[in-house]
N, C-alpha and C positions, 0 to 999 in steps of 0.2 A: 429516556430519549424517545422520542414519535418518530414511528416511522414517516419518511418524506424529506429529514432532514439529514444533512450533510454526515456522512458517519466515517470517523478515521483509519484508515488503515494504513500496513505497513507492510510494501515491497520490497523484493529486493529482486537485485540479478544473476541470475543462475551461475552467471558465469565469472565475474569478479567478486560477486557477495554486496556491492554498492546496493546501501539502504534508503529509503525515502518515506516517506506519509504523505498519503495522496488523501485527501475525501471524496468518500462516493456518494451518490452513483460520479461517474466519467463516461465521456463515449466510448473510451477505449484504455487499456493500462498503459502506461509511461513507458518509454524507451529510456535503458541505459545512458547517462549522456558519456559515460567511457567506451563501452564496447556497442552500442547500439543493438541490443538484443531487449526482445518485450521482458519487460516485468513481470514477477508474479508475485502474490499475494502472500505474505509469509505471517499475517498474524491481524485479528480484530482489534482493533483497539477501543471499543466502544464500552469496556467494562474496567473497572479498580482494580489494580495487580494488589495484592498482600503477601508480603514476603514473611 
């Protein structure tokens, strides 16, 4: 993947645990839509998991 393009990641909220996948870049991270507290960033998704 080239840098400049949309790259996935995966939020969640500190506070209920509610998950999402935003692509970056963003102007800003996402607000909970339960509890309205900012998101943070809990994992890249830009690479193949192997289990």
């Amino acid at each position: 993947m080239e840098r400049g393009q949309k790259e996935p990641v995966q939020v969640v909220c500190p506070r209920c645990r509610h998950t999402e996948i935003i692509y970056l870049p963003v102007p800003d991270l996402p607000r909970c839509p339960e509890c309205d507290v900012q998101m943070l960033i809990e994992e890249l998704l830009d690479e193949g998991k192997s289990y």
